[in-house]
N, C-alpha and C positions, 0 to 999 in steps of 0.2 A: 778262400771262402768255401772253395768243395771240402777241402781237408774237414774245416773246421763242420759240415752240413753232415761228412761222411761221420764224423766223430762223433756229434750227437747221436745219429743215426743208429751206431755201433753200440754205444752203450746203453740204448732206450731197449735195442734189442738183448743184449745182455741181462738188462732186468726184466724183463718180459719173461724170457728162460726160467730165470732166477725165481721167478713169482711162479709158475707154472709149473716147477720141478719141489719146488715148495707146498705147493697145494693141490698136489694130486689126487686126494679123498675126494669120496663120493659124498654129498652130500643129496638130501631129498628139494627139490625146489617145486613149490606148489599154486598154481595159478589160482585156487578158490581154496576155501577152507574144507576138511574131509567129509564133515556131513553133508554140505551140500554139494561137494562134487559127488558122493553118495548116493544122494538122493535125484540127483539130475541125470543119474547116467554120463558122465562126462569125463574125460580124464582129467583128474584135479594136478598131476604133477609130472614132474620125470625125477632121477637119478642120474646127476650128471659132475661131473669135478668141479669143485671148487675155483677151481683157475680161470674154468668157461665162463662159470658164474659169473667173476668176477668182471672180465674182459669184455663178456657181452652187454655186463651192465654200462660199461665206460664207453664201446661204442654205444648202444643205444642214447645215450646221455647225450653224446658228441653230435649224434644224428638228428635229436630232436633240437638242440643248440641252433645245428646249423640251418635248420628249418625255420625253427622262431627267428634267426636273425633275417633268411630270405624274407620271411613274410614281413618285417620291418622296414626292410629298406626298399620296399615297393614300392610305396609313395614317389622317393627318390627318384628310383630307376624309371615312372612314369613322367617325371618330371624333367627328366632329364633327356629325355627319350623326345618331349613336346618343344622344349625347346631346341634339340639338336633340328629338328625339323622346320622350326621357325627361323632358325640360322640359313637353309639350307634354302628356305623362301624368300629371302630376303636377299640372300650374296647373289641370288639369280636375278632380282628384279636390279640390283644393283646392275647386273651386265648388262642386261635390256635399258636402264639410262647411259652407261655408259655409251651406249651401241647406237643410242639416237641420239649423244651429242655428238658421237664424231662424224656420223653420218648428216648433222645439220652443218659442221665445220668443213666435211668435204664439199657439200653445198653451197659454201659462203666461197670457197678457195676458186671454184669453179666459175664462179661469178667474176673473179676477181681480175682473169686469166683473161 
C-alpha cells in the first residue's frame, strides 16, 4: 500500500513540474476591472505565472470544498457529539443500578448467614 500511495505521489508531482515548466509566462491577473481599479485608487492586479495562476486557483477551489463540506457535516458532528454524551449518562447510571443491586444481594447473603 505505501509503494502503491508513494507512486501516485510521484507522478502527481511529476505533472505538477510538467505543468509549471509548461507555463512559465507571465500573465496580467486582475482583481477589479481597470477603470475602476483607476478610479478607486487601488491595485486592480499583479503579474504573475501562469502556473501560480493556475495552482492557486485549484487550492483555493479545494479549500473552499473542504469548508463547505465542514460546514455541512455540523449538524452531524453536533449530533453525534449529544448522543455520545447520553451514552456516557446512561452506562454510568447503569453502574450505579448495578452497584445497588449487588449491594441489596450482599444484604440478603448476610441475613442468610
Amino acid at each position: 500500500m505505501r509503494i502503491i500511495r508513494l507512486s501516485i505521489i510521484f507522478f502527481i508531482s511529476v505533472f505538477l513540474l510538467i505543468l509549471a515548466l509548461l507555463n512559465r509566462q507571465y500573465v496580467d491577473f486582475r482583481f477589479f476591472p481597470v477603470n475602476l481599479s483607476d478610479q478607486m485608487g487601488i491595485l486592480g492586479g499583479a503579474s504573475i505565472p501562469l502556473f501560480l495562476l493556475i495552482l492557486g486557483s485549484v487550492l483555493l477551489g479545494l479549500l473552499l470544498g473542504f469548508f463547505g463540506e465542514y460546514l455541512r457535516e455540523h449538524k452531524h458532528r453536533k449530533a453525534l457529539s449529544q448522543k455520545t454524551k447520553k451514552v456516557k449518562v446512561l452506562e454510568n447510571e447503569i453502574k450505579k443500578l448495578k452497584n445497588i443491586n449487588n449491594n441489596e444481594a450482599d444484604q440478603i447473603l448476610e441475613l442468610l448467614e
